[in-house]
C-alpha positions in Angstrom: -24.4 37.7 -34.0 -24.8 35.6 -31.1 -21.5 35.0 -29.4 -19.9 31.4 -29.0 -20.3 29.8 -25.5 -17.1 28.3 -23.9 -17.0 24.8 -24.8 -15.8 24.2 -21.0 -19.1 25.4 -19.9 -20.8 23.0 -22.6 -18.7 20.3 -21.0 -19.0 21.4 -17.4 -22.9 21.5 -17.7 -22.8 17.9 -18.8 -21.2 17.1 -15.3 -17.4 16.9 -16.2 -15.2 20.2 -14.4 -12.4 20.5 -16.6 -11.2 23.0 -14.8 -10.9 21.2 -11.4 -9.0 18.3 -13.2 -6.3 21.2 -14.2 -6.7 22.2 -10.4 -6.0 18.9 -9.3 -2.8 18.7 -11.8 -1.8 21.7 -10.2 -2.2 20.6 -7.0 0.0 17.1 -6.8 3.1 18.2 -9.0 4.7 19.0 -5.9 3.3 15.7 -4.3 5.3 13.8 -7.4 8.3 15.9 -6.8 9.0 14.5 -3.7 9.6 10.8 -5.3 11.6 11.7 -7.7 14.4 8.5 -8.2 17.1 8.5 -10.6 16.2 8.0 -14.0 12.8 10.1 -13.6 11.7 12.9 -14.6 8.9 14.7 -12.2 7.2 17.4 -14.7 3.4 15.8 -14.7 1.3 17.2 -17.5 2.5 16.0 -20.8 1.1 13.1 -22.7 3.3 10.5 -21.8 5.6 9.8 -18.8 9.4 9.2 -19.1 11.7 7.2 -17.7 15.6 7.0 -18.5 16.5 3.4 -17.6 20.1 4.2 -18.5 20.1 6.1 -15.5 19.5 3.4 -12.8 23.2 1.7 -13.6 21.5 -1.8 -14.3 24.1 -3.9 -17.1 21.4 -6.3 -17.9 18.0 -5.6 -17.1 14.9 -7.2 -17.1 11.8 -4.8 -16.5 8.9 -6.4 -13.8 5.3 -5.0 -14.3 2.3 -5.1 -12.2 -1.1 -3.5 -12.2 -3.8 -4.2 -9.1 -6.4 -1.5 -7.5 -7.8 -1.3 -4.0 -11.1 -3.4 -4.3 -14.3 -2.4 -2.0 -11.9 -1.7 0.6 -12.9 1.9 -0.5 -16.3 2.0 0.8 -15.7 1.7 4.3 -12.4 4.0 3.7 -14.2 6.6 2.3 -17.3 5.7 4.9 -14.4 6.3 7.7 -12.9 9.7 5.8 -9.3 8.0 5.4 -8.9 8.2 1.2 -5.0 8.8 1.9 -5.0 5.4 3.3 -6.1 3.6 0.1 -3.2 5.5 -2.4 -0.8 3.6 0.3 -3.0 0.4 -0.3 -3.0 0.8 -4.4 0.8 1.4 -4.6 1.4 -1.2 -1.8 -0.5 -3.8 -3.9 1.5 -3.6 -7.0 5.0 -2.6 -5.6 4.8 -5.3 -3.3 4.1 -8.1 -6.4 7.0 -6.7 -7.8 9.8 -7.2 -5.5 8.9 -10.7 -5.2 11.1 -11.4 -8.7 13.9 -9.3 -6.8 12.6 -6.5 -8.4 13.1 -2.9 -7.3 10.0 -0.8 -8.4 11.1 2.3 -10.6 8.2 4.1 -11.5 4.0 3.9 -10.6 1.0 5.5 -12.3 -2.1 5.8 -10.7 -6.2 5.6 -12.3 -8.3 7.8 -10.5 -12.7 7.3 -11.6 -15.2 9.5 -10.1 -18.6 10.6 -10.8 -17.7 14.2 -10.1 -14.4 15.0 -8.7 -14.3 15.9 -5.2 -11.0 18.0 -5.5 -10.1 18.1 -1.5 -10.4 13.8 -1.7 -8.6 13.1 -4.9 -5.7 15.1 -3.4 -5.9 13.1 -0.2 -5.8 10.0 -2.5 -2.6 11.0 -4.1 -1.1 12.5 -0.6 -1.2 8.3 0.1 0.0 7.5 -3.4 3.5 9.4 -3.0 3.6 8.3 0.6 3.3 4.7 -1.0 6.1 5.7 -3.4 8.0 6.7 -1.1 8.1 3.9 1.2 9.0 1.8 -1.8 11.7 3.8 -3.4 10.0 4.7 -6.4 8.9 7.4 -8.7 5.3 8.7 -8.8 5.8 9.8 -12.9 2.1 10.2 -13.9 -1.5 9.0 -14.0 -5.3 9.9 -14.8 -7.9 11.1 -13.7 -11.4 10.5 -15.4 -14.6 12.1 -14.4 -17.5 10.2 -15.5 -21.0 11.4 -14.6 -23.5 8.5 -15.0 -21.0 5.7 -14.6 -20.4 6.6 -11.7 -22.2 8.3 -8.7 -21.5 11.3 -7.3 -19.4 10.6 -4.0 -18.3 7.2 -5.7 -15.1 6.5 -7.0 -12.4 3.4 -8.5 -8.3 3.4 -8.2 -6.3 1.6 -10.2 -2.2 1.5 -10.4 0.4 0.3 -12.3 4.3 0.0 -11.4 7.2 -1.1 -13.4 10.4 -2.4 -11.5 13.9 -3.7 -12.7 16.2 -6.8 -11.1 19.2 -7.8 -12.9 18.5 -11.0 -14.6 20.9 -13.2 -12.3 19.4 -12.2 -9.9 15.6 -12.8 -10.4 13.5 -14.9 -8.1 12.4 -17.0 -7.4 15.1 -19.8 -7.0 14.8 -23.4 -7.5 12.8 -24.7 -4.0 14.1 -27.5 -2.2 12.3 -30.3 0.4 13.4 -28.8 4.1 13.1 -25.0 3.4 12.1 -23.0 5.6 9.2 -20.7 5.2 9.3 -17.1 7.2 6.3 -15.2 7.8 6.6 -11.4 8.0 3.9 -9.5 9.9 0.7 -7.4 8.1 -0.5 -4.6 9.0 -4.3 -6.1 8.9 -6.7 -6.9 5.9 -4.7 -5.1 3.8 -6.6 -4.4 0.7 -8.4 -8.2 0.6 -11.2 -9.7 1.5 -13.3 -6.5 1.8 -16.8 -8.1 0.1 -17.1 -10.6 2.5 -15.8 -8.6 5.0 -18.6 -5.9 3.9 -21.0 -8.7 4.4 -20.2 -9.6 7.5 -20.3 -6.1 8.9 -23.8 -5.8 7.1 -24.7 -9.0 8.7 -23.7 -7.7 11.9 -25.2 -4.3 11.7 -22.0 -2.3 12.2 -20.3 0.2 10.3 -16.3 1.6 9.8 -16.9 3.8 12.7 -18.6 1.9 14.8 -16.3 0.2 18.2 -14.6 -3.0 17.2 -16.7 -5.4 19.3 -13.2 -7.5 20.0 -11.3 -4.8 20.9 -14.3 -1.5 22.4 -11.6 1.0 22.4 -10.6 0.8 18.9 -13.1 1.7 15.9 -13.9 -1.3 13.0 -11.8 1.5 10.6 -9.1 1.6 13.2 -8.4 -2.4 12.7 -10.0 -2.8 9.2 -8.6 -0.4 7.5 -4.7 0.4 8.1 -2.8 0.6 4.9 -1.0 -2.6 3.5 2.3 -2.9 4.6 5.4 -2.5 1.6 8.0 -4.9 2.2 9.9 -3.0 -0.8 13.1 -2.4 1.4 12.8 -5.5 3.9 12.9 -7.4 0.6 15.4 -6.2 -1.2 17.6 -6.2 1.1 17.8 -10.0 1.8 17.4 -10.7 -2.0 20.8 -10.9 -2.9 21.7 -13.1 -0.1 22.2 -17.0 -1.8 20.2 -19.0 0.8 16.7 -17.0 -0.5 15.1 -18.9 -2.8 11.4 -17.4 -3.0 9.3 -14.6 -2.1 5.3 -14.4 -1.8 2.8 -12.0 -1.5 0.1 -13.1 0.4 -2.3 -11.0 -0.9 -5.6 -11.8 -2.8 -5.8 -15.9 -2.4 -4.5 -15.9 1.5 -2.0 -18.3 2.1 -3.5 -21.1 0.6 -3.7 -19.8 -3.1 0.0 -17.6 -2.9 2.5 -20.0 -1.9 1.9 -22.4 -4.3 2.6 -19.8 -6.8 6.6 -20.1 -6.0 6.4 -23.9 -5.7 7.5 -26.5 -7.9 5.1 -29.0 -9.1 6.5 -31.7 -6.7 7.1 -29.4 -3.5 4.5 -28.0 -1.1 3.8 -26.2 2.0 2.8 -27.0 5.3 2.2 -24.4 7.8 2.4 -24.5 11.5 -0.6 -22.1 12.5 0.4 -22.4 16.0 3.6 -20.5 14.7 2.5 -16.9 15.1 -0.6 -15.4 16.8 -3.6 -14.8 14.9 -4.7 -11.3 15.1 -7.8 -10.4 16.8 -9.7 -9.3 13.3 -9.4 -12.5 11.9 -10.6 -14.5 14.7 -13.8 -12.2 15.1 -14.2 -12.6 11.2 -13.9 -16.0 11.3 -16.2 -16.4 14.3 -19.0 -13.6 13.3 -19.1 -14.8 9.7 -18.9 -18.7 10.3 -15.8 -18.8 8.4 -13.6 -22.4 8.6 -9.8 -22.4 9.2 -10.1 -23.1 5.4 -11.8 -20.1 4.2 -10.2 -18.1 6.5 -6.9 -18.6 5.4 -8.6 -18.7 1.7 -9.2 -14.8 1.9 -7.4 -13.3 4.7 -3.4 -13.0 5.2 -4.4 -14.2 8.5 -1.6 -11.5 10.0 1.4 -12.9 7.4 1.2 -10.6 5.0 4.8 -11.9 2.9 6.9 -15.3 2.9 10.1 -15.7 2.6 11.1 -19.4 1.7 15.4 -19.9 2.5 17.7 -22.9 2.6 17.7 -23.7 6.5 21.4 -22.3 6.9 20.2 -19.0 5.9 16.6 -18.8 7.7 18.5 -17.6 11.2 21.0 -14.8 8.6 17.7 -13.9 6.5 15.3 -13.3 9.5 17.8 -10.8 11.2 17.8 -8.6 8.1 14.7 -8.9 7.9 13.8 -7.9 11.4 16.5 -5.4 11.3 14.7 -3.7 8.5 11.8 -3.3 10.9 9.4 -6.4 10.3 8.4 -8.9 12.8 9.3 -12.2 11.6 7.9 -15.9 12.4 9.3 -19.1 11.2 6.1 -20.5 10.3 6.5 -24.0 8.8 9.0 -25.9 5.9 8.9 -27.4 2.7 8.1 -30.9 1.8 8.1 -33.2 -1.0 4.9 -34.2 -2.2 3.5 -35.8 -5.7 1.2 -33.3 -7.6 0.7 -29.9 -7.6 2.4 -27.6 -4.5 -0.5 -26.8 -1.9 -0.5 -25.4 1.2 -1.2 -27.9 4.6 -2.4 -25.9 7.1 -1.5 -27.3 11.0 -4.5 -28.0 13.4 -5.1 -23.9 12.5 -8.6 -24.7 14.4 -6.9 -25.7 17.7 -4.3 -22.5 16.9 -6.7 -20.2 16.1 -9.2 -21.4 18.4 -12.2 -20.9 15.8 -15.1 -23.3 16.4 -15.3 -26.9 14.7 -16.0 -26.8 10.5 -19.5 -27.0 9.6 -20.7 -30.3 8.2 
């Protein structure tokens, strides 16, 4: 009688290691034990997660859900060896659209695709993840991992998260906008985790990779300026969103400034932007100059170094921006408010004088 193979073999022959996934499970439980929150419950393993709301002492919740993933920022992280830095990126991407509705995030599950899993990366990933969660105060309480030969190449890989948040329900943003409000610009940490197609391109174009010098700055690497994880506001935030004079937050994220503030606007209220207001980091104006990119585009893609708005009543801009700043972000007041017929947009000021990028095409 010929004796039954193991069914892992079967399976691990085919190109998936079940084994390693176990490994891997093995591996991070002690990575989601250091985010435990209130409320969650850090055993990974089981079907589903779990989460006792009841636990966070809201009276009358509303639950805030966001999902996002890293883009092609991966290729030139994992070209540069920094997979850590894109778990900070993927929970950074979706906490970070959560606190705009005054929301603090609760709990994140991550989505982790390879074509054969590369055990020593995909725990570097998830080192970054509960770094991520716990820079934003929440719970890492699960996720997935799928090994997929044939959709994927070996040495390739995808992320994908998901985060829920809470805000009591007086308290969600944003708040009605007024003509004469300020807008504050916090500080990004770079690129953050959009843009990175055209940004691919224009290295291509350029005949440069991750680790090659930073023609604008020799004594830096492209990964060094390119490729620093997005910045969480979670704390920052929340800690000026109870204060009356906020009335919005925005996440400057994929869009640029142009496409996120009119997402917080009323239909008869837009923005106009003094690009003078704050200096333009040194990426942006070497993307902008090595890829022919207009003020327009530029601020179309990029954060262009403002990586979060804050829009207050003017009495409150001074109050809000100390907070903010004492919190540890660098803060500009970067323009106002105005009334305007039509749908919000964004009016950017002289930004090709400020910037100092050359003249738009015709």
């Amino acid at each position: 009688m010929t004796q039954a193979s193991d069914p892992r073999d079967a399976y691990a022959r085919a190109g998936v290691d079940i084994e390693a996934g176990q490994h891997l499970v093995a591996r991070i439980a002690g990575l989601a034990r250091r985010t435990e929150r209130p409320g969650a419950r850090p055993d990974l393993g089981g079907f589903g997660a779990i989460f006792d709301l009841s636990a966070c002492g809201l009276r009358d919740p509303l639950l805030v859900a966001s999902t996002d993933g890293v883009g092609t920022k991966i290729l030139p992280a994992l070209e540069a060896d920094r997979p850590e830095t894109l778990g900070i990126d993927l929970v950074a991407m979706c906490v970070n659209d959560i606190v705009v509705q005054g929301a603090a995030p609760l709990f994140f599950l991550d989505y982790y695709a390879t074509g054969r899993l590369d055990l020593r990366r995909a725990v570097r990933v998830v080192e970054g993840i509960a770094e991520g969660c716990r820079q934003a105060g929440c719970a890492l309480i699960g996720g997935e991992t799928a090994e997929m030969p044939g959709l994927y190449a070996v040495g390739e890989c995808d992320l994908a998260g998901f985060a829920v948040g809470a805000v009591e329900r007086e308290r969600l943003l944003p708040r009605p906008v007024a003509e004469g409000d300020v807008i504050l610009g916090l500080a990004s940490s770079g690129p953050h985790a959009n843009g990175f197609t055209l940004i691919r391109r224009i290295l291509a174009e350029q005949r440069l990779g991750a680790t090659d010098a930073a023609p604008f700055a020799p004594a830096r690497t492209l990964a060094d300026v390119l490729l620093p994880p997005t910045r969480i506001y979670v704390r920052s935030c929340l800690r000026i969103a109870e204060n009356p004079g906020l009335r919005a937050l925005a996440h400057i994220t994929g869009g640029g400034l142009l496409d996120n503030l009119p997402r917080v606007l009323p239909s008869d209220r837009s923005a106009r932007i003094e690009t003078a207001s704050w200096p333009l980091p040194p990426v942006f104006g070497w993307l902008a100059a090595a890829g022919g990119l207009t003020a327009t585009e530029l601020a179309r893609t990029f954060n262009c170094g403002i990586g979060m708005c804050a829009i207050t009543a003017p009495e409150a801009a001074d109050d809000i921006a100390a907070a903010l700043e004492a919190s540890g972000e660098t803060v500009y007041r970067i323009g106002r408010i105005v009334a305007e017929p039509g749908p919000p947009r964004v009016e950017l000021i002289a930004a090709e004088e400020a910037w100092n990028l050359a003249a738009p095409r015709s």
